[in-house]
C-alpha positions as CSV (number, residue, x, y, z in Angstrom):
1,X,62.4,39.5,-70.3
2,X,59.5,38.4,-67.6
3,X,58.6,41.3,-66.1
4,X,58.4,40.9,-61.9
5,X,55.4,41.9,-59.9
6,X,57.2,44.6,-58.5
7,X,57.6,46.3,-62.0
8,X,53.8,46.1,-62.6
9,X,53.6,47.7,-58.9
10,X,55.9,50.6,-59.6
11,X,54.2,51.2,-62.9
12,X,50.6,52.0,-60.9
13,X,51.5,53.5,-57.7
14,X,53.6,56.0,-60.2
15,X,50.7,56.7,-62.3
16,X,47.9,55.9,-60.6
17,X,49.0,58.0,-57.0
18,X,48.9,61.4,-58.1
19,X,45.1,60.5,-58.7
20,X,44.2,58.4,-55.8
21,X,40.5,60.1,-54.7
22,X,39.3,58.7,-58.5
23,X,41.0,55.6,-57.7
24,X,39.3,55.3,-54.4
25,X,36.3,55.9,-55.9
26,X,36.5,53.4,-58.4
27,X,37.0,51.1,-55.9
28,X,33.9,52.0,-54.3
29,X,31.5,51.5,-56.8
30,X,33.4,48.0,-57.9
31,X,32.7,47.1,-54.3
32,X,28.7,48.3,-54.3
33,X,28.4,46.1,-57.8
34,X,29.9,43.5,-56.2
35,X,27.7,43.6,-53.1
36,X,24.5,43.8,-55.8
37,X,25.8,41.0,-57.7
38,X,25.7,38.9,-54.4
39,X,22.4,40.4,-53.0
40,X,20.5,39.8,-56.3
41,X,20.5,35.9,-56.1
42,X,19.2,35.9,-52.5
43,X,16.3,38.3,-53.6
44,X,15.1,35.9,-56.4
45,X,15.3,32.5,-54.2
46,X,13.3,34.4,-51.7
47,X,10.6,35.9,-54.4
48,X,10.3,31.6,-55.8
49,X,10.2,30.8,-51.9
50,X,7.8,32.9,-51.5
51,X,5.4,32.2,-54.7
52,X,5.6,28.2,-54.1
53,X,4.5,29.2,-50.3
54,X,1.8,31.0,-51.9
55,X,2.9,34.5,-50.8
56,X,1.0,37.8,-50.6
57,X,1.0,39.6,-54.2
58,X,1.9,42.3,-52.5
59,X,4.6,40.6,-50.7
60,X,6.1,39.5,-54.0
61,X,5.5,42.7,-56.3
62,X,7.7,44.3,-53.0
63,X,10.4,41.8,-53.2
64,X,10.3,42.2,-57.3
65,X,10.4,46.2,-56.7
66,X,13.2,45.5,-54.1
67,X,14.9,43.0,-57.3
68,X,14.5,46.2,-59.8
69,X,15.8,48.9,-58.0
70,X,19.1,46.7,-56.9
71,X,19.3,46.0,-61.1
72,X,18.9,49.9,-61.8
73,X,21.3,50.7,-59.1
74,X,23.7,48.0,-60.8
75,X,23.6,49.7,-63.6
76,X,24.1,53.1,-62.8
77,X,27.0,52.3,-61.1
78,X,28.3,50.6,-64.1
79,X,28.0,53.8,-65.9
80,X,29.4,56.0,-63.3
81,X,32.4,53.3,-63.1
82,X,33.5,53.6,-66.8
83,X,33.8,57.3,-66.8
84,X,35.5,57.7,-64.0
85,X,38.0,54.6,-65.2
86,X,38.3,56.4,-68.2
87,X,39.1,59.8,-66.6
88,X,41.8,57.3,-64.2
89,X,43.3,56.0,-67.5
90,X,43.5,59.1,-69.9
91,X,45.2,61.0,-66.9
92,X,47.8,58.0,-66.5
93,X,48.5,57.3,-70.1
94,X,49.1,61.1,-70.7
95,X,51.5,61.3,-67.8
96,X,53.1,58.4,-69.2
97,X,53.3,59.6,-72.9
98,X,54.8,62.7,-71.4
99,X,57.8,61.5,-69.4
100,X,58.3,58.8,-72.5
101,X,58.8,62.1,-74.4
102,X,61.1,63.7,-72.0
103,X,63.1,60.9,-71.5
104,X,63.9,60.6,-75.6
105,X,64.3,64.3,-75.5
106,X,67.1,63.8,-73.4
107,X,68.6,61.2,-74.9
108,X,71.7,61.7,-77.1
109,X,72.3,61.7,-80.6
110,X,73.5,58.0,-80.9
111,X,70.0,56.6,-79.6
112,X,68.2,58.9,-82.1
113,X,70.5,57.2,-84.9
114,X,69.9,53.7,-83.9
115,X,65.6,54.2,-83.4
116,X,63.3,55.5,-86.1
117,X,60.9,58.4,-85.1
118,X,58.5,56.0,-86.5
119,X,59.7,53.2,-83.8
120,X,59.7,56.3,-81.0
121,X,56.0,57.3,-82.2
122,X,54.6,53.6,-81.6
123,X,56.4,53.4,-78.3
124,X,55.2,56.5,-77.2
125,X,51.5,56.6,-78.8
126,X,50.8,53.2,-79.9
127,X,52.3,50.7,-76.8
128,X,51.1,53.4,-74.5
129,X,47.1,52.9,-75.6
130,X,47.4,49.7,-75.5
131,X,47.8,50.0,-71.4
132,X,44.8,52.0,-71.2
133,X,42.8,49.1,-69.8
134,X,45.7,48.4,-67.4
135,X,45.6,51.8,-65.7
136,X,41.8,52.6,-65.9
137,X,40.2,49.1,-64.3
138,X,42.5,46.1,-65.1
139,X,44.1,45.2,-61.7
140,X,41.3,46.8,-59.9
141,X,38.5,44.9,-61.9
142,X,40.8,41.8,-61.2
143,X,40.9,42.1,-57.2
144,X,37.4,43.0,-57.4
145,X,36.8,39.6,-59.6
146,X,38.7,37.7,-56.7
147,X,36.3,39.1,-53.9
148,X,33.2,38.4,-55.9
149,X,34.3,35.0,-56.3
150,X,35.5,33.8,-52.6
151,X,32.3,35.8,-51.7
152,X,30.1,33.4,-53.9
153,X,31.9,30.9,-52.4
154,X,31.4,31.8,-48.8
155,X,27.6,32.5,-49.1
156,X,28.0,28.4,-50.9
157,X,28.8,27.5,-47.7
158,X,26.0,28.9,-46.0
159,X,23.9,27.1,-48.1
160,X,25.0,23.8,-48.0
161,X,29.1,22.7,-46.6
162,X,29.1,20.2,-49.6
163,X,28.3,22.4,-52.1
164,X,30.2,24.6,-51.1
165,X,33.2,22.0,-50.4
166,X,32.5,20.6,-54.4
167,X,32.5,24.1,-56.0
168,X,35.8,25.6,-53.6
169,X,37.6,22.5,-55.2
170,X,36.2,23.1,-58.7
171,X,37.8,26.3,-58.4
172,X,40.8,25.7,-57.3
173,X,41.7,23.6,-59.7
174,X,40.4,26.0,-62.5
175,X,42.8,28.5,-60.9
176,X,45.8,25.9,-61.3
177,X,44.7,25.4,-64.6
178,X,45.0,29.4,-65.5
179,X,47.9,29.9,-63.5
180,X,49.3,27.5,-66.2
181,X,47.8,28.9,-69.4
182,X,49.4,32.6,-67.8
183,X,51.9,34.0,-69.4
184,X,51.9,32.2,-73.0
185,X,50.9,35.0,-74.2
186,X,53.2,37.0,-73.4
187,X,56.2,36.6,-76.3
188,X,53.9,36.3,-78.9
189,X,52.3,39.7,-77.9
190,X,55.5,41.3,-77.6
191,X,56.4,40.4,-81.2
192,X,53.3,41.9,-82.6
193,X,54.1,45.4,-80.9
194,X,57.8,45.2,-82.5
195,X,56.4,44.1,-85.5
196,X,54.1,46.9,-85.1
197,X,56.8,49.3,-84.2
198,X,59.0,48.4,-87.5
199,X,56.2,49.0,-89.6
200,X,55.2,52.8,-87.8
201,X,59.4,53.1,-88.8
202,X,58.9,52.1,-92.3
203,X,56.6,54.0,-92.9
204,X,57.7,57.4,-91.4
205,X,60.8,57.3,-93.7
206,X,59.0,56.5,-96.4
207,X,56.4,59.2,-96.7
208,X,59.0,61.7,-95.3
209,X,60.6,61.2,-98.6
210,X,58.0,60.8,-100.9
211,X,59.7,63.3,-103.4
212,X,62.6,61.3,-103.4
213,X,61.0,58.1,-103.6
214,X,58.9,59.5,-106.8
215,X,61.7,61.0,-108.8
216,X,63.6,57.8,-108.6
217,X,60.8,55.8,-109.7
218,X,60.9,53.4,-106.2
219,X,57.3,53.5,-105.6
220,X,56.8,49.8,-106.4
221,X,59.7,49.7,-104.0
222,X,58.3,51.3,-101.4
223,X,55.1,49.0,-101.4
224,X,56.6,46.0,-101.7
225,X,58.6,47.2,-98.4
226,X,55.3,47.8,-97.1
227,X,53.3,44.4,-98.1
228,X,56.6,42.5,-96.4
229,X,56.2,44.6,-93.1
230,X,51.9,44.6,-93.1
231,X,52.1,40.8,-93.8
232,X,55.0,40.3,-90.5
233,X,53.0,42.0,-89.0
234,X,50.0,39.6,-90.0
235,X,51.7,36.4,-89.0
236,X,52.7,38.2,-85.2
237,X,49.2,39.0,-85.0
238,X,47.8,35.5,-85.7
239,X,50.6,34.0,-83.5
240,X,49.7,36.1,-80.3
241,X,45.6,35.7,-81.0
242,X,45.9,32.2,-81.4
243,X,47.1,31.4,-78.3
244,X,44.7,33.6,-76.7
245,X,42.2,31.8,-77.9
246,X,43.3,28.6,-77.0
247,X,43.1,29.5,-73.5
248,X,40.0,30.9,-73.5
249,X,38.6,28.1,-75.0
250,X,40.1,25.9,-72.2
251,X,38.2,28.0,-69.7
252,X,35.4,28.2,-71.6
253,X,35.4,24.2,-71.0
254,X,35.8,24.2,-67.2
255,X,33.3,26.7,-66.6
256,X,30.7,24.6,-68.4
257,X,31.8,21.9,-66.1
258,X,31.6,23.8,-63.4
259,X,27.5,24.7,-64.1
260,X,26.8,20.9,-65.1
261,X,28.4,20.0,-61.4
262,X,25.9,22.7,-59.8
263,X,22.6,21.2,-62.3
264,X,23.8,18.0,-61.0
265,X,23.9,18.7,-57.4
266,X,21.0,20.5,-57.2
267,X,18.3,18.3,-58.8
268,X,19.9,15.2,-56.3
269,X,19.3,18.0,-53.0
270,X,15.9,19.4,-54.7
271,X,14.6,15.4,-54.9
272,X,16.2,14.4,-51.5
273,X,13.8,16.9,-50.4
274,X,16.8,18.9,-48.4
275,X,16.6,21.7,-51.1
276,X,14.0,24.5,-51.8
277,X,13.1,25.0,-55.7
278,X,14.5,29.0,-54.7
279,X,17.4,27.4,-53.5
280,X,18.4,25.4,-56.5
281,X,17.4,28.6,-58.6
282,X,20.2,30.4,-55.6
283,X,22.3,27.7,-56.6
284,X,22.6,28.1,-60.3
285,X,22.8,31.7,-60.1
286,X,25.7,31.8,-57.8
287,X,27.5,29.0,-59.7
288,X,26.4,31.3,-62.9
289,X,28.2,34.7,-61.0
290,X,31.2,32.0,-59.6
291,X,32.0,31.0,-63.5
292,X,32.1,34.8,-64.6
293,X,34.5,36.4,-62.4
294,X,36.9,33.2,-63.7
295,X,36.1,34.0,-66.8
296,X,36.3,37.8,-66.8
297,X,39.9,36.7,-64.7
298,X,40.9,34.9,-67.8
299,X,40.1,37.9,-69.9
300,X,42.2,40.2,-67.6
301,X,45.0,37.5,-67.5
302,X,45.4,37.9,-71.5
303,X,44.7,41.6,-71.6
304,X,47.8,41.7,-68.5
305,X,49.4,39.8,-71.4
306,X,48.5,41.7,-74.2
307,X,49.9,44.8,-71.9
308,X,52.6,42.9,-70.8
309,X,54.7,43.2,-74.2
310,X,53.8,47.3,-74.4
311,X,54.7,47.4,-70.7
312,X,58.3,45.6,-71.1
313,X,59.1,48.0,-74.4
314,X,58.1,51.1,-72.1
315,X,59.7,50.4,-69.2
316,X,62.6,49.3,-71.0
317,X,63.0,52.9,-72.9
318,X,62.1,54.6,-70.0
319,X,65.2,52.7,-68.3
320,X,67.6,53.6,-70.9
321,X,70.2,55.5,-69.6
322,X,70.8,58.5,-70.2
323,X,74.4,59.4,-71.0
324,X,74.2,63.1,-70.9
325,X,73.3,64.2,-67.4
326,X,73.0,67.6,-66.1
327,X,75.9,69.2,-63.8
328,X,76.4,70.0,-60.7
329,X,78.1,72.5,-59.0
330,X,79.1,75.3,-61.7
331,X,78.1,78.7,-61.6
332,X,75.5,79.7,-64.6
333,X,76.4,81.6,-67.3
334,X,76.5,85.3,-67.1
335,X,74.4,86.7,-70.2
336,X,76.4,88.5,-72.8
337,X,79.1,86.9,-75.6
338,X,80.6,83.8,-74.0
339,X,84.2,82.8,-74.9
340,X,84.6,79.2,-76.5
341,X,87.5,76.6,-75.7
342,X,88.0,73.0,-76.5
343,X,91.4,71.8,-74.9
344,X,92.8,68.9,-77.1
345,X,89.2,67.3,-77.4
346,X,88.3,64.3,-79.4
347,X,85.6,62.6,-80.2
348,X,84.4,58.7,-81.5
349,X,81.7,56.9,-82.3
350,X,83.6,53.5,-81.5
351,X,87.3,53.0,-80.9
352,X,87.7,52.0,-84.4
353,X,86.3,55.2,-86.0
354,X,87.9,58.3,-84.9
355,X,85.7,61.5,-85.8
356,X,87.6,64.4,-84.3
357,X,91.0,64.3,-82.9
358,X,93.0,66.5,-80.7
359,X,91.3,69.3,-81.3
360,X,92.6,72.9,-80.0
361,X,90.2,76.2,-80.0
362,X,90.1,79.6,-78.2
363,X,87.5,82.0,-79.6
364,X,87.0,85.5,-77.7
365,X,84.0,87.0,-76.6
366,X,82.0,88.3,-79.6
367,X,84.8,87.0,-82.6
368,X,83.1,84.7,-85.3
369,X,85.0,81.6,-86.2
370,X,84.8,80.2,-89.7
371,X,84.3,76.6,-89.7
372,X,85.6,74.9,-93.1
373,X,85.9,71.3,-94.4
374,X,84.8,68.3,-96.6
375,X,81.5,66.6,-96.3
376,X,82.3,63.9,-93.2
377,X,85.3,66.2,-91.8
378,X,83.8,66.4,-88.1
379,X,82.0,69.9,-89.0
380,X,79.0,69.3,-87.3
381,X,80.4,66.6,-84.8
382,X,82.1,70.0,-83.5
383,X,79.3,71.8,-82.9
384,X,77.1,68.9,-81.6
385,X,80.0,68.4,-78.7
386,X,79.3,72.1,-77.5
387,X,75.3,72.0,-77.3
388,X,76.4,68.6,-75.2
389,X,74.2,66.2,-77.8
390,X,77.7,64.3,-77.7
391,X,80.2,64.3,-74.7
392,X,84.3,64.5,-76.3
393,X,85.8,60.8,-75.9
394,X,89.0,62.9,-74.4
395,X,89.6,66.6,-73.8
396,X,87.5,69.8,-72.5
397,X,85.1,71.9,-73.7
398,X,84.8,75.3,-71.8
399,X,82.6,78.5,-72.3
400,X,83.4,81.3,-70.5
401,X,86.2,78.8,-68.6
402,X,83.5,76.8,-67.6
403,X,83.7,72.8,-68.2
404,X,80.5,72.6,-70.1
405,X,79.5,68.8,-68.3
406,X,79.7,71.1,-65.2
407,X,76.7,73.3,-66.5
408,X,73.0,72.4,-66.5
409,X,71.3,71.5,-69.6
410,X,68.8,73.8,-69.4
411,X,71.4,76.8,-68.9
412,X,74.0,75.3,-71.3
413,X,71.1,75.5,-74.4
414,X,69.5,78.8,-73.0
415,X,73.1,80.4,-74.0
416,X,73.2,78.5,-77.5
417,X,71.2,79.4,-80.3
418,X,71.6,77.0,-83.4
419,X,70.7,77.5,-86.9
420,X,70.8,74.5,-88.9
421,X,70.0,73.7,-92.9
422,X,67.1,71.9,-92.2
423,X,64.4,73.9,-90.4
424,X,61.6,72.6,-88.8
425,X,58.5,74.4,-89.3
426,X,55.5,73.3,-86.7
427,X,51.8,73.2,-87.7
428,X,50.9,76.0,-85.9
429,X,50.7,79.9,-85.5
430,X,53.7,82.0,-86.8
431,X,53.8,83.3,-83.0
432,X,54.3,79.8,-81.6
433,X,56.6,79.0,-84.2
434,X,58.6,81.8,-83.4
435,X,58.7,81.9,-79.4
436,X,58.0,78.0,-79.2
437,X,55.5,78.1,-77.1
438,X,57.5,80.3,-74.3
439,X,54.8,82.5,-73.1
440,X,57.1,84.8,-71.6
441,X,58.0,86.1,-75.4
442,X,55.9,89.5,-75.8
443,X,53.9,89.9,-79.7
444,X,56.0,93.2,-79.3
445,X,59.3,91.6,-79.0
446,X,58.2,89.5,-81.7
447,X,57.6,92.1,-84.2
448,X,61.3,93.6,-83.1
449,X,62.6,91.1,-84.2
450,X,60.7,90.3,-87.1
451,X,61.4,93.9,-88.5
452,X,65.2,93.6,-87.4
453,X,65.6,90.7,-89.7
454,X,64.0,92.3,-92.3
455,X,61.2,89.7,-92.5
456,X,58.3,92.6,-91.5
457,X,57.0,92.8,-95.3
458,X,56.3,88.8,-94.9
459,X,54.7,88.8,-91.9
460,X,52.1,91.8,-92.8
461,X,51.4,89.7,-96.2
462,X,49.9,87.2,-93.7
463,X,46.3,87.2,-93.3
464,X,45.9,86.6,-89.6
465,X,49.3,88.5,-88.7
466,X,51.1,86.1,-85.4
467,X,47.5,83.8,-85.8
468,X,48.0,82.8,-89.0
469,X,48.9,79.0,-89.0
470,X,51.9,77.6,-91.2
471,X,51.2,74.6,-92.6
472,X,53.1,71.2,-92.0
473,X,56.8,70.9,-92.8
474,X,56.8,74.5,-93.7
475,X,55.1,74.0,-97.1
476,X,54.1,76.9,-98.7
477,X,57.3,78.8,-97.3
478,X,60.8,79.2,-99.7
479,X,64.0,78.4,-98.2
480,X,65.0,81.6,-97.3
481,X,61.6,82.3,-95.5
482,X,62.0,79.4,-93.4
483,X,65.8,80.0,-92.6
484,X,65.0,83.8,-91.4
485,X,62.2,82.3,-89.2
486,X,65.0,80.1,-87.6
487,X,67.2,83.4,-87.3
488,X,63.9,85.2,-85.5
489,X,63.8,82.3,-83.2
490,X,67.2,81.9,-81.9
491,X,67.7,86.0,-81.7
492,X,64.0,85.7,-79.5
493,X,66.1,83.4,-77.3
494,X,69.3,86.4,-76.9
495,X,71.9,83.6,-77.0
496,X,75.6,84.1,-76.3
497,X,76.9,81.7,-78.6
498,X,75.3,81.6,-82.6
499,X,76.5,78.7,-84.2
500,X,74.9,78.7,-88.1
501,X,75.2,76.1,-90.7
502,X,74.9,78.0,-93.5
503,X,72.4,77.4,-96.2
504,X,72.5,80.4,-98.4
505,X,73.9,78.5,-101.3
506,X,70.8,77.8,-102.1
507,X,69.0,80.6,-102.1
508,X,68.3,83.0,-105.1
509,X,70.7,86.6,-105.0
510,X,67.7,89.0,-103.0
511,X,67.2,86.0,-100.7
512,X,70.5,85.8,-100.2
513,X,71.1,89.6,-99.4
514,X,68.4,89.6,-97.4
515,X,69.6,86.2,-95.2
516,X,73.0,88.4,-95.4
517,X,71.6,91.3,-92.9
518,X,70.0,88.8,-90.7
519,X,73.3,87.1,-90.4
520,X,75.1,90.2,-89.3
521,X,72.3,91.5,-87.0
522,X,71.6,88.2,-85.4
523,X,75.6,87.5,-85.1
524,X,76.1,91.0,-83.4
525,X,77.2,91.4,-79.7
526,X,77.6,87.5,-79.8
527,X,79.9,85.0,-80.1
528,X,79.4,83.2,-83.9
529,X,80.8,79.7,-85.2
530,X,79.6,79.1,-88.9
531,X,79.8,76.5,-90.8
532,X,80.9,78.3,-94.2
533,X,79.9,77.5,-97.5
534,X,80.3,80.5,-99.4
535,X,82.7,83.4,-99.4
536,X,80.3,86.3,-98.3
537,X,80.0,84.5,-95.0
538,X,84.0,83.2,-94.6
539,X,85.2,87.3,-94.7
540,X,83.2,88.2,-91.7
541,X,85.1,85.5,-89.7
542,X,88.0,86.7,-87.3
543,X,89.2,83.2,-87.2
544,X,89.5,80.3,-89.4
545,X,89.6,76.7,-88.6
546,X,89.8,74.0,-91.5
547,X,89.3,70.3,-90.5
548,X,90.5,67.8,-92.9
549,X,89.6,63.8,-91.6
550,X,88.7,64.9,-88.0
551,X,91.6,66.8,-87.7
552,X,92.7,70.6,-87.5
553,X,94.6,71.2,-90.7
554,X,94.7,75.2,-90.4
555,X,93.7,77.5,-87.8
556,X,94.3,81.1,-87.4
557,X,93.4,84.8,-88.0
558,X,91.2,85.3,-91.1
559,X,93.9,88.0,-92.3
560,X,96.8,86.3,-91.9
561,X,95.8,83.1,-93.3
562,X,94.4,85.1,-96.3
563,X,97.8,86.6,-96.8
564,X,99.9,84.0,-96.5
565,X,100.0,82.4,-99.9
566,X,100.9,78.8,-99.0
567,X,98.1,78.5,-96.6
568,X,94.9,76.4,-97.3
569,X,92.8,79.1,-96.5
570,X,94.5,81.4,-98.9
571,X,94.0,78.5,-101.8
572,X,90.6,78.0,-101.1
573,X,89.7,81.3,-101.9
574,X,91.6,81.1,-104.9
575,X,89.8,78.0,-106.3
576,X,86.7,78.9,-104.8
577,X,85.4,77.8,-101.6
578,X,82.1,76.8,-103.5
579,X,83.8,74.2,-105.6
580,X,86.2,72.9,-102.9
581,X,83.4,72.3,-100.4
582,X,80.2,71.6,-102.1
C-alpha cells in the first residue's frame, strides 16, 4: 500500500497539534540556524577581502569575533533544538502508543486470536520508536533543508547570474534524480518490521511457555524456531539497507560533481580577474552548504522511508474496525442483581462452524445458574457473548430487559465481574492489583474485602501490607491465592452479574474450603453464572443449563432436574460430574 501525502498530514497535525507552542519553537530556532548558516559564508569572504586589502587588525580580529559568536550561537541553538525535538517526539509517540493500546483494547476476541501479543507489542512499542525521528524534526528539518537550499541559491545569484544559473540547474536535476531513487525503500523496509514483528510473536509464546517447552524436551525446537526467524529477519534487514545505500551512494556522486562544477567555475572567474579570492572562498562555501541540505534531504527521504513501513502497519491497525461499538440510546443499568436473558441466540465463528445455536435463557435477579458441558461445548462462548467480546450471529441478549448492544461498554462491564482460571497477576502493589489502578477504591474498602474473603491472614503475612509488590505472572503466589485475589477484585468493582469459571479442582481441600466462602460471599445479593466443575459448586445453582455441541441439551430447576431420574443432570451426578467433564 503507498501511503498518500494526506496520510502523512493527518498523522502530524493529530500528534503534533496538541503541542504546537514546542513545535513553533522548533521552528524558530531551525530558522535562526538557518539564517547563521547563510550569514557565516558572507563573514569569512569579507574577513579574506579584507586581509588581501590589507585591513586594520583590529578590523579583522572584529569581523573574526563577529565569525565566533555567530558559530557559538549556531551551536547553542543546535542544543536547544534537540531537546525540545525530543520533548516534541516523546510527547507524540506516547500519545500514539496510547490510542494504539486503546484501540486493541477494544478490539474483539477474533482479532486477539488471529495477532500474537508479541506481533501487538512490536506494533505498539517497536514500529512506534521507529517514528520518533518523524514526529520530533523529520518533516520540519526537511522544509527547513529546502529553505536553506533556495536561500543558497538566491544569495548565488547575487553573486554572479551564471553561477547561480549553473548551480539552480545542478540542482534541479539532483532533485529529479532523488525524486527517482524515493520510495524504493519503502517495501523492503516494510518487510523488515513484519519480519520483526513475527519474531517479537515467536518469541512471546515461546518464553511464555518455557515450562512446557522444557518438560517436553523442545528446547532445540524452540531455537531452531528462533535461528529461522533471527536469520529472516537478517536477509529483510540486508534487503532494505542495501538499497539505502545504493541511493546514498548515487547522491554522494552528484554532490561531488556539484563542488568540482563550483572549483571549476571559480578559478576561471578568480583568473578573469571578475572574482575576489573572498568570493571564490563565498563560493565554495555556499556550494559546500548547497550539497548538504541535498544530502541531509536524501537522509530524511530514506528515514521517511524507513518510517514509512512502521507508519502503514500503524495506521493500518489503527484503522481496523472495530466491530463492537458502544450503544446508543439505552438507559444504564440500575445497580443491584440484574436479570439475564438470551432470546434464541446463536453464535459462529464462520458459517461453516456453528458454536452455539438457538439458545434460550431467563435467570432472575440474584438466582445462580450452573453452566455444564464438554470441553468445546460453547461454555465460555456463552459467557464471552454477555461481556459483549462477541456479538450473537442471531438472537438477543438482554439484562435487566435491556438489549445489551444498546448499552455502553463502559456501563455494560461496570455491571459484570468475571472470574476466570487463569488469573493475571500485574507486577505491582497488592493495592493496585486489587483496585486496578481505580483511585477511587479506599485502602479501607480494600481491607473489607480482603477480610470478607477470608484472605486477611495472607495479606498481614506481607511485609509491606497494600505496598508490597507481587512479582510477575503471580509467581510466588499458589492457585488459590491468586484466584481469591480475582474474587477481591471483582467484589471491589460490586457487580450485578458474577460469572465464575471455576478452578477449584485444583486446589488442595483447605484451599478449596476457603475459595468455597469466597464463592458464596462474593455470589451474594448478585446474579451468578458458573461454569461448574465440581459438585460443591453445581448444588448452590437454582438453575441448570447443560450444553452438548453448541446446543441446550437440559435446562431447568436444580431440584427438579436432580429428581428426575432420566435427566442428564440427575446422571451426571451419579457418575460424577468430575469424570464426565474433566
Amino acid at each position: 500500500m503507498k501511503l498518500s501525502a494526506k496520510t502523512y498530514r493527518d498523522l502530524l497535525i493529530t500528534y503534533l497539534k496538541p503541542q504546537w507552542v514546542r513545535v513553533l519553537w522548533l521552528c524558530l530556532l531551525l530558522a535562526s540556524s538557518i539564517s547563521i548558516a547563510l550569514i557565516n559564508p558572507q563573514i569569512v569572504r569579507t574577513f579574506i577581502d579584507s586581509a588581501s586589502a590589507k585591513g586594520t587588525l583590529w578590523g579583522l580580529l572584529f569581523i573574526a569575533l563577529i565569525f565566533l559568536l555567530l558559530s557559538i550561537a549556531r551551536q547553542i541553538i543546535t542544543v536547544i533544538e534537540a531537546y525540545v525535538a525530543a520533548n516534541v517526539s516523546l510527547t507524540a509517540t506516547n500519545a500514539l502508543r496510547a490510542d494504539l493500546m486503546l484501540h486493541c483494547l477494544q478490539l474483539d476476541a477474533t482479532f486477539h486470536t488471529t495477532h500474537s501479543p508479541g506481533e501487538l507489542i512490536e506494533r505498539i512499542d517497536g514500529d512506534v520508536s521507529s517514528l520518533s525521528t518523524f514526529f520530533s524534526r523529520l518533516v520540519i528539518a526537511l522544509f527547513g533543508n529546502i529553505c536553506l537550499l533556495i536561500g543558497v541559491l538566491v544569495l548565488l545569484f547575487l553573486v554572479d547570474w551564471r553561477v547561480g544559473g549553473v548551480l539552480s540547474v545542478f540542482t534541479v536535476l539532483a532533485f529529479l534524480l532523488v525524486n527517482r531513487l524515493r520510495g524504493l525503500a519503502t517495501p523492503y523496509w516494510e518487510a523488515e518490521r513484519q519480519a520483526s514483528a513475527d519474531l517479537f510473536g515467536f518469541l512471546e509464546e515461546r518464553l511464555s511457555g518455557t515450562e512446557d517447552v522444557r518438560s517436553s524436551g523442545a528446547t532445540q525446537y524452540m531455537l531452531q524456531g528462533l535461528s529461522v526467524h533471527s536469520r529472516n529477519r537478517l536477509r529483510k534487514l540486508r534487503k532494505a539497507m542495501g538499497v539505502n545505500f545504493s541511493t546514498w551512494g548515487t547522491i554522494t556522486l552528484v554532490n561531488a560533481l556539484g563542488m568540482a562544477i563550483a572549483l571549476v567555475m571559480g578559478s576561471y572567474f578568480y583568473w578573469a580577474g571578475t572574482m575576489s579570492s573572498g568570493t571564490v572562498l563565498l563560493l565554495f562555501l555556499y556550494t559546500t552548504t548547497l550539497t548538504t541540505p541535498i544530502e541531509q534531504i536524501v537522509n530524511q527521504l530514506r528515514e521517511l522511508q524507513q518510517s514509512a513501513g512502521s507508519i502503514e502497519r500503524v495506521v493500518t491497525l489503527l484503522n481496523t474496525k472495530l466491530t463492537i461499538v458502544d450503544g446508543q440510546g439505552a438507559t444504564p443499568l440500575a445497580p443491584g442483581a440484574l436479570e439475564v436473558a438470551f432470546e434464541d441466540v446463536s453464535f459462529h465463528y464462520n458459517e461453516d462452524v456453528p458454536v452455539l445455536e438457538h439458545i434460550q435463557l431467563q435467570l432472575a435477579p440474584g438466582s445462580i445458574m450452573g453452566l455444564l458441558g464438554r470441553t468445546g461445548s460453547g461454555k465460555s462462548t456463552l459467557t464471552r457473548l454477555l461481556e459483549r467480546l462477541y456479538d450473537p450471529t442471531a438472537g438477543v441478549v438482554r439484562l435487566n430487559g435491556t438489549d445489551i448492544r444498546m448499552l455502553t461498554l463502559d456501563d455494560l462491564h461496570e455491571h459484570i465481574g468475571m472470574v476466570t482460571q487463569d488469573v493475571h497477576i500485574l507486577h505491582t502493589t497488592i493495592r493496585n492489583n486489587l483496585t486496578l489502578f481505580d483511585a477511587c477504591i479506599t485502602d479501607a474498602q480494600i481491607l473489607e474485602a480482603l477480610d470478607l474473603l477470608g484472605l486477611e491472614p495472607w495479606y498481614r503475612s506481607q511485609a509491606d501490607g497494600l505496598d508490597t509488590v507481587l512479582a510477575p505472572g503471580g509467581s510466588g503466589l499458589s492457585a488459590g491465592e491468586a484466584q481469591l485475589i480475582a474474587f477481591a477484585r471483582v467484589f471491589l468493582r460490586d457487580p450485578g452479574l458474577v460469572i465464575l469459571d471455576e478452578a477449584s479442582s485444583r486446589l488442595d481441600p483447605a484451599t478449596e474450603r476457603l475459595l468455597e466462602h469466597a464463592i458464596d460471599r462474593l455470589l451474594e445479593g448478585r446474579t451468578g453464572i458458573i461454569i461448574a466443575h465440581r459438585l460443591a459448586t453445581v448444588q448452590r445453582a437454582d438453575t441448570i443449563m447443560i450444553l452438548e455441541h453448541g446446543k441446550c441439551a437440559e435446562y431447568g430447576s436444580r431440584q427438579d432436574l436432580a429428581h428426575d431420574a432420566t435427566s442428564r443432570f440427575a446422571q451426571l451426578l451419579r457418575i460424577g460430574l468430575e469424570e464426565v467433564l474433566a
